[in-house]
Legacy VTK file of the C-alpha trace (Angstrom):
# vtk DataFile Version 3.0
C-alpha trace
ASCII
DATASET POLYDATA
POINTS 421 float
-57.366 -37.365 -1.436
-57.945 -40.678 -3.093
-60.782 -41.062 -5.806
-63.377 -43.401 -5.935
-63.889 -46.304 -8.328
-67.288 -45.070 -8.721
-68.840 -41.446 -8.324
-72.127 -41.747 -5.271
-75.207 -41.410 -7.034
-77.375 -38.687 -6.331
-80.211 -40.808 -4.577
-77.398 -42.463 -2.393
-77.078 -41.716 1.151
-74.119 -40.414 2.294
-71.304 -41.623 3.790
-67.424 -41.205 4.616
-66.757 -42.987 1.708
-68.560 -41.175 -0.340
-67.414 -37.720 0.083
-64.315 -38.928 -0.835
-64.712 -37.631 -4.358
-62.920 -35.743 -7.079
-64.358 -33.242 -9.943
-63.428 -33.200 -13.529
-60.604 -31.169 -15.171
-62.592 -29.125 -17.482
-61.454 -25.577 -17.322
-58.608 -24.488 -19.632
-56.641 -21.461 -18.791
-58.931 -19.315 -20.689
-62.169 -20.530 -18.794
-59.800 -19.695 -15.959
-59.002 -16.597 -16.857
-62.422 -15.508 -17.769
-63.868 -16.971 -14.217
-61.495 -14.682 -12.565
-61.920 -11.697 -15.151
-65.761 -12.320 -14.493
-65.240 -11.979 -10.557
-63.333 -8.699 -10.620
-65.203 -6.863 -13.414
-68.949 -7.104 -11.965
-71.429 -4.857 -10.008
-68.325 -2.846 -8.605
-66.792 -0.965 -11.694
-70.592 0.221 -11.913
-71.772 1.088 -8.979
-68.496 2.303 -7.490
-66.674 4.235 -10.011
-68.830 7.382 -9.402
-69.249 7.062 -5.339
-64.914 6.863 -5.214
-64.521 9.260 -7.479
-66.396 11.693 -4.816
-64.083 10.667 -2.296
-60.488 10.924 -4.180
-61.515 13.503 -6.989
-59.539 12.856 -10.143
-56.650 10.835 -7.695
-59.327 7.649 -8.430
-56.699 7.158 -11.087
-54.072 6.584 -8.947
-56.396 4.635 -6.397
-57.332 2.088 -8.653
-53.352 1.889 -9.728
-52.343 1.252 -5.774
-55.498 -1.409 -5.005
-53.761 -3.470 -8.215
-50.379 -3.538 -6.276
-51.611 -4.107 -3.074
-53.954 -7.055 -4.831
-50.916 -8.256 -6.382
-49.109 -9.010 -3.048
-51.404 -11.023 -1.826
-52.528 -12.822 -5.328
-49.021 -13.852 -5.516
-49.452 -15.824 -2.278
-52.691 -16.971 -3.942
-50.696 -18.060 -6.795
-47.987 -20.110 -5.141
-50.516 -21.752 -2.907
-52.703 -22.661 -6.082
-49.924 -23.929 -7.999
-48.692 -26.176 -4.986
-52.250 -27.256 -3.591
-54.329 -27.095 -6.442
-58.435 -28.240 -5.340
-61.885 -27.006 -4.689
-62.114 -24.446 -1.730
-59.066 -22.519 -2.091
-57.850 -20.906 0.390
-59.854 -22.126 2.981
-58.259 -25.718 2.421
-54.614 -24.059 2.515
-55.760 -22.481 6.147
-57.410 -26.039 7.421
-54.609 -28.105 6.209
-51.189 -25.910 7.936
-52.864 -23.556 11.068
-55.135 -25.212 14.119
-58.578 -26.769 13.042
-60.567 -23.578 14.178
-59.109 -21.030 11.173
-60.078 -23.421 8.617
-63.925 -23.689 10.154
-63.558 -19.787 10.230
-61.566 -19.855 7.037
-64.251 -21.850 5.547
-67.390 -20.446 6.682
-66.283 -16.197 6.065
-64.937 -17.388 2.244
-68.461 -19.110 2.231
-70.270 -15.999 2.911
-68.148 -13.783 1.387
-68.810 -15.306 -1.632
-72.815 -15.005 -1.086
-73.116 -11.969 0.050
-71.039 -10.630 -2.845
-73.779 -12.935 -5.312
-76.558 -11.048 -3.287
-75.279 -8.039 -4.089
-74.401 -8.746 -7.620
-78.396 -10.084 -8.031
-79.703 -6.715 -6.596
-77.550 -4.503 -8.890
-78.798 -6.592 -11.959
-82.442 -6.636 -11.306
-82.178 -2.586 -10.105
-80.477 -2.328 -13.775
-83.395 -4.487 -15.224
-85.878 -2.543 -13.826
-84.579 0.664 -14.917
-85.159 -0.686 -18.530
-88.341 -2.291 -18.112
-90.168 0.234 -15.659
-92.104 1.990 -17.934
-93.359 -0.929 -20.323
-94.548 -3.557 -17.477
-97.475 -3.011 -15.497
-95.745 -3.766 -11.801
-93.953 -1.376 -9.535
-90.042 -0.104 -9.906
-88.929 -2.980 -6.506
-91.085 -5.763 -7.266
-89.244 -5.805 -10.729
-86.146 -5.546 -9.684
-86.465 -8.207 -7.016
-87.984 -10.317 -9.895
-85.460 -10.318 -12.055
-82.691 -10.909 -9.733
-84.399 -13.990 -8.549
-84.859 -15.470 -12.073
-81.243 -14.277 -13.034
-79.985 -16.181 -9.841
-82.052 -19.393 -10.938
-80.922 -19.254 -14.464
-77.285 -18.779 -13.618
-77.773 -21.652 -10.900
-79.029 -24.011 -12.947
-75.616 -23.507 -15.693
-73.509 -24.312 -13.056
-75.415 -27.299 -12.140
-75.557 -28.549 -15.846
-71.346 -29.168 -15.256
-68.136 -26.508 -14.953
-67.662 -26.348 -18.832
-71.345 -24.603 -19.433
-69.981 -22.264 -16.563
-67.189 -21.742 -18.558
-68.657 -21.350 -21.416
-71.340 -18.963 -20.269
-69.240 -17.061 -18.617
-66.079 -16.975 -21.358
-69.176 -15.369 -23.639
-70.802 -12.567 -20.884
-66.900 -11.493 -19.559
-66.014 -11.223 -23.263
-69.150 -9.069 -24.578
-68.671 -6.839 -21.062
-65.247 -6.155 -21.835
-65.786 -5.232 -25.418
-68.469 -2.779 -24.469
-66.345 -1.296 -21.896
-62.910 -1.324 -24.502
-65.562 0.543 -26.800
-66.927 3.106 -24.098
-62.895 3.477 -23.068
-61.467 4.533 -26.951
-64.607 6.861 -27.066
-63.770 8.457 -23.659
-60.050 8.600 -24.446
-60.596 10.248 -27.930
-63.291 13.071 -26.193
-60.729 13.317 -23.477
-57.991 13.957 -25.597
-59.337 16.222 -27.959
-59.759 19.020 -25.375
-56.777 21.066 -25.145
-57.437 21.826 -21.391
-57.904 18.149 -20.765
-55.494 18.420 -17.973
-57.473 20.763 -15.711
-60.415 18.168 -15.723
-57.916 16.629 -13.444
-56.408 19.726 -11.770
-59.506 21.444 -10.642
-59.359 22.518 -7.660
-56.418 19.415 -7.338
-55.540 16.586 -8.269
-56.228 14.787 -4.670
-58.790 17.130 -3.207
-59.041 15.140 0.080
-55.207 14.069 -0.015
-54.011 10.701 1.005
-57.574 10.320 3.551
-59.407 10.714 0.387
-57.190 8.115 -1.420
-57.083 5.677 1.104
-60.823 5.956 1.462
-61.615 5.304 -1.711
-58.863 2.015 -1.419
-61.112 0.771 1.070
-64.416 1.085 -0.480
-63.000 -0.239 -3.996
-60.997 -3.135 -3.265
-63.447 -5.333 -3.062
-63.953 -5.578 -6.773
-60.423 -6.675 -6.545
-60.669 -9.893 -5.383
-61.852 -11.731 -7.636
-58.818 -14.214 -8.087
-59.673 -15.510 -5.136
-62.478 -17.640 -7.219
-59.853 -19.165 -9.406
-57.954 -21.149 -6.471
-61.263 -22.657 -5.878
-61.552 -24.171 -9.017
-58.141 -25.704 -8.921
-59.454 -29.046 -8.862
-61.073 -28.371 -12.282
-58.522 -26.741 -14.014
-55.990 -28.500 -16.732
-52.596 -28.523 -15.881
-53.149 -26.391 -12.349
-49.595 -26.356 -11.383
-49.019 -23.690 -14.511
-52.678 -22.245 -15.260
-53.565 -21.424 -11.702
-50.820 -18.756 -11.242
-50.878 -17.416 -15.017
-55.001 -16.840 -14.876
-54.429 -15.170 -11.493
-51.970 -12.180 -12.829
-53.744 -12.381 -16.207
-57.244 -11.918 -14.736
-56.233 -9.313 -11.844
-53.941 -6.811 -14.271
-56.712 -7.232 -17.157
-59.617 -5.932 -14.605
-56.901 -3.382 -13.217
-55.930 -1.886 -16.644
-59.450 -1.423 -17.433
-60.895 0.225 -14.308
-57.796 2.837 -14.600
-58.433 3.900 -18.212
-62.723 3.777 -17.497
-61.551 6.179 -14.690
-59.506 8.740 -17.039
-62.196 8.071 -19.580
-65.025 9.612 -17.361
-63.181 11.967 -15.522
-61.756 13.187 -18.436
-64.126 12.968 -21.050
-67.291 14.350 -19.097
-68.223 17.814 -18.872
-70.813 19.290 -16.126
-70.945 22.744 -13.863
-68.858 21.804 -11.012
-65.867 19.540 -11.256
-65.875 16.478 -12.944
-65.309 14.345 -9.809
-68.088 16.199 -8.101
-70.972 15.725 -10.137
-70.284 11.977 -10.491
-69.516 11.460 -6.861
-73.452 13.091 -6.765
-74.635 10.798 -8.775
-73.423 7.980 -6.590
-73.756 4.418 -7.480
-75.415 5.681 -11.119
-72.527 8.245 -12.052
-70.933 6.148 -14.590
-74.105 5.151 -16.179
-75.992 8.308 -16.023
-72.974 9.995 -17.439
-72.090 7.971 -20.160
-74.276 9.528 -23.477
-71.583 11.969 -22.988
-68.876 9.626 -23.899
-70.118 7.715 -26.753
-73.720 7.100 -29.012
-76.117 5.456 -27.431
-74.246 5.467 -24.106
-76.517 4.893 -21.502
-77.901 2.109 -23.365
-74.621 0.461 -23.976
-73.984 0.819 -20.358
-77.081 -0.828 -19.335
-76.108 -3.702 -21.299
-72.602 -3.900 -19.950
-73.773 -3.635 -16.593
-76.755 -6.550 -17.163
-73.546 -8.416 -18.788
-70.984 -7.578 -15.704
-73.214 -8.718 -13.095
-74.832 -12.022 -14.699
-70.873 -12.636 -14.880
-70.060 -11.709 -11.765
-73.299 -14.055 -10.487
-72.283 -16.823 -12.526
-68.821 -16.754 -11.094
-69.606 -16.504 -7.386
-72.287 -18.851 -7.463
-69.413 -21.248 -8.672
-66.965 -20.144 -5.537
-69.074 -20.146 -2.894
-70.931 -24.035 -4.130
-67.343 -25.217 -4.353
-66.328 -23.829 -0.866
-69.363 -25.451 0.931
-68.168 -28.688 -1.471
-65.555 -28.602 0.329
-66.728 -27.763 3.952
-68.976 -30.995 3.478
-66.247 -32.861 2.294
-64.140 -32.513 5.385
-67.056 -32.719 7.824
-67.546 -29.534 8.660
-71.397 -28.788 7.393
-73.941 -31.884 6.183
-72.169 -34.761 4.506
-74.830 -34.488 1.730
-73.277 -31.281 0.488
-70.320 -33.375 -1.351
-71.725 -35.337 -3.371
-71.304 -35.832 -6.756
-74.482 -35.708 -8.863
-73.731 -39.241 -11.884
-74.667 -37.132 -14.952
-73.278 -33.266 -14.318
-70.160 -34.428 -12.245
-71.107 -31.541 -9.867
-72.045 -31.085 -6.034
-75.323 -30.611 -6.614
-76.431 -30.751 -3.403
-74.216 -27.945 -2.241
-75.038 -25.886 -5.643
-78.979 -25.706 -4.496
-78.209 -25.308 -1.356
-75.633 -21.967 -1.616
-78.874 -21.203 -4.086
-81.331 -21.075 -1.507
-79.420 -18.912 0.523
-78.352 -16.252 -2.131
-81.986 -15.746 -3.236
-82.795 -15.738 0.691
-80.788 -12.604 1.136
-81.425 -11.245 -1.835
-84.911 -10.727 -1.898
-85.245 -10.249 1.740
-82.285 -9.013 3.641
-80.900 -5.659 3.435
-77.671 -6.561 0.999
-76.145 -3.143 1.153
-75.097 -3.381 4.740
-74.793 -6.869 4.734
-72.466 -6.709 1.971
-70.280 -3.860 3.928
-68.712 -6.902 5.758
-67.464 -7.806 2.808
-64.559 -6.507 2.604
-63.578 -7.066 6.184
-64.176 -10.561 5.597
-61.769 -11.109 2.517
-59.115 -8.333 4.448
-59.303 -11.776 7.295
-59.096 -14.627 4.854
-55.942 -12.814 3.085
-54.493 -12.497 6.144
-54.400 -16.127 7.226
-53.810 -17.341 3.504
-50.030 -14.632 3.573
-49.479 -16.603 7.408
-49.850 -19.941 5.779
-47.666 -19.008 2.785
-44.661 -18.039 5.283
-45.402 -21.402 7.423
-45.294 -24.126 4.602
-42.162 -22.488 3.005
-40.726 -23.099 6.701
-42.457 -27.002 7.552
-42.722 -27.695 3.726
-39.960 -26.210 1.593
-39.611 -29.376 -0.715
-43.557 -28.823 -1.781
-43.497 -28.767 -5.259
-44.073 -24.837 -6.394
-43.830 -23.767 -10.232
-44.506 -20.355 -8.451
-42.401 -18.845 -5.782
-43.401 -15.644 -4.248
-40.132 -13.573 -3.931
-38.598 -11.950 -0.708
-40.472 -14.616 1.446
-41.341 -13.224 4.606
-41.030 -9.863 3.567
-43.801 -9.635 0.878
-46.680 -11.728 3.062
-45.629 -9.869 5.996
-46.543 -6.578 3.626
-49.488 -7.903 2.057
LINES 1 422
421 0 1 2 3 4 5 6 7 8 9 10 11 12 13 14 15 16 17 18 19 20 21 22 23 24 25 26 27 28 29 30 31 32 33 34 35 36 37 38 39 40 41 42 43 44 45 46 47 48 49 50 51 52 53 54 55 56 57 58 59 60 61 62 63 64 65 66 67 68 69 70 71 72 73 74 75 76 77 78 79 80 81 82 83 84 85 86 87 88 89 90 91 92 93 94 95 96 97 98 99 100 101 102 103 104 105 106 107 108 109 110 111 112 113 114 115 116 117 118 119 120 121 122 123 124 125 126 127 128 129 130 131 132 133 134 135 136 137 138 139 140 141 142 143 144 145 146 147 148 149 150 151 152 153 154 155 156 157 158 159 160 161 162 163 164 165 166 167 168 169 170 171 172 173 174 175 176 177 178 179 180 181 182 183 184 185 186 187 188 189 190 191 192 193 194 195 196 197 198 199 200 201 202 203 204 205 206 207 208 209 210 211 212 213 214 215 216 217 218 219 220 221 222 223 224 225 226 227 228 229 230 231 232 233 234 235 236 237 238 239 240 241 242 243 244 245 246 247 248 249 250 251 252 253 254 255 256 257 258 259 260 261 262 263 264 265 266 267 268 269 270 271 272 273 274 275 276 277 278 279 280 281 282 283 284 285 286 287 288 289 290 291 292 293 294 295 296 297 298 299 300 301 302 303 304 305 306 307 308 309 310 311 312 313 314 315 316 317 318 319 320 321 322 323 324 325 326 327 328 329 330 331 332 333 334 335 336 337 338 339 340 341 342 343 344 345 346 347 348 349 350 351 352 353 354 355 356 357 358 359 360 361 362 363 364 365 366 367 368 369 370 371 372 373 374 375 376 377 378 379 380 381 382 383 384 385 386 387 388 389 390 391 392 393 394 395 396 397 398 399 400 401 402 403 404 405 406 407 408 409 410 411 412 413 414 415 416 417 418 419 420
């Protein structure tokens, strides 16, 4: 794709010409790094750790273990890709550019959703969080707070990523670091009070270690992988990265195995750290989507608290980072034709797609505040499982029509490991 001497302004009209643009290398592999950290460690390590642990028991160890080596396959395919076809949309622009025109307008449109949804969803944990704190001090009722303040977190965290990639970065570099110290803090705490019971092991024995044996496992794979997937949103920044070629594959494996390590040792924290009547696993499956919250004054001072706070912090993250993906996958859907022409361009002073910023905008806050997210956002997953799929094809085609592409990553064992994934 050839740049332009000149970027189209943002009262231009648009043309083919036009939406032949480029954005600016800002992100370093750090901002990278922190994007994809961001991604993986949001709504999900909050609002799911308690609901799997009712369906695998004290096995949620081991689930969250397999989901990072079954993520792994299929990053790895991310990571060649990125490194050899570095630019904004990802894998959708892999899909378009090596199978028939149709999977990248599916490819395009599901990442595009995906991406949404998952914001939506992200937005409605925050404000339910938000209104849990302010319920009791402001004079309006329990949902019209919490739809509130995901609407003004959505507009604040849309307007960063219009004001240019590095104030993404930069906001988000700050929340994903102050998230993962809370959680590092909450995790010595819950190792220490785990520890120092001498029966620790029979918080993970009782009545078994898998009580619903591989069903229960695999179930809980299912309903937790989504908050694996959050690599996905550094491919799409490939045109802004710094040396993509190198930083695209190291953020990837950095990001994924940083957000793996610490949802294994939150789940031995918890499960063995917290004390209660009836197993351990049982009374925070009970407490569903608020187990890990409810549970934590148990774990360390002021626990609930600092959970709150690490759970505003995960999911303005989490926001900030999918707002990014899914503007730069319509970006790129506008820039090949696909949706309104005015989505690509470039606005003069941010050097961002404005257009398509506000416009993924209006349709996060639509869902947000009126659609039902929860069972919108159980498509989620299928979605992703679809777009993985045709991203491991695409890998095993261009190492057969393309094998002199410049890669400074190789997936091993190629077909075998796609074909797995």
């Amino acid at each position: 794709m050839q740049s332009q001497p000149s970027q189209p302004s943002r009262s231009s009209q648009p043309s083919q010409r036009q939406i032949e643009v480029k954005l600016s290398r800002d992100l370093s592999f750090i901002d990278v790094t922190m994007i994809g950290v961001a991604g993986m460690i949001g709504a999900g390590v909050f609002a799911l750790t308690g609901i799997a642990a009712g369906v695998a028991g004290p096995a949620l160890v081991i689930v969250f273990l397999l989901n990072g080596i079954v993520a792994t396959i299929t990053a790895a395919a991310y990571a060649e890709l990125g490194s050899a076809m570095p630019g904004a949309g990802g894998g959708y622009v892999w899909i378009k550019e090596t199978l028939p025109s149709s999977f990248g307008f599916l490819a395009g449109w599901i990442d595009w959703f995906a991406h949404s949804v998952a914001c939506s969803l992200y937005a409605v944990t925050f404000g339910a969080f938000m209104a849990e704190i302010l319920v009791g001090s402001v004079m309006l009722p329990r949902e019209i707070l919490a739809k509130l303040s995901a609407f003004i977190a959505i507009t604040f965290l849309t307007y960063v990523n219009y004001r240019g990639v590095k104030e993404t970065g930069r906001v988000g570099g700050f929340v994903t670091i102050l998230k993962v110290l809370i959680l590092i803090l909450f995790i010595g705490f819950g190792i220490y009070k785990t520890l120092s019971n001498p029966d620790w092991v029979m918080q993970f024995t009782t009545p078994s270690f898998a009580p619903f044996g591989i069903v229960g496992i695999l179930a809980a794979m299912g309903l937790t992988y989504i908050a694996f997937e959050g690599y996905e949103i550094i491919v799409q920044s490939g045109e802004e990265v710094r040396n993509p070629e190198k930083n695209i594959p190291r953020a990837i494996f950095a990001s994924l195995w940083i957000a793996v390590i610490i949802y294994i040792l939150i789940a031995f924290s918890v499960l063995g750290g917290v004390e209660a009547e009836v197993p351990t696993w049982q009374y925070l499956g009970s407490l569903a989507e608020l187990g890990l919250i409810r549970v934590s004054d148990q774990i360390m001072p002021f626990g609930n608290f600092m959970l709150l706070v690490a759970g505003l912090v995960s999911t303005i993250s989490a926001m900030n980072a999918t707002i990014y993906s899914s503007s730069r996958v319509s970006f790129a859907l506008a820039r090949d034709g696909y949706v309104s022409e005015r989505l690509a361009l470039i606005d003069d002073r941010t050097k961002t797609p404005h257009y398509a910023i506000f416009f993924t905008y209006t349709i996060i806050s639509f869902m947000a505040l009126t659609l039902p997210i929860e069972a919108v956002a159980a498509a989620t997953d299928i979605m992703f499982i679809l777009l993985f799929i045709m991203v491991n094809f695409v890998l095993i085609i261009l190492r057969l029509k393309a094998p002199t592409l410049k890669r400074t990553f190789k997936v091993p064992l190629v077909p075998y490991i796609p074909l797995t994934a």
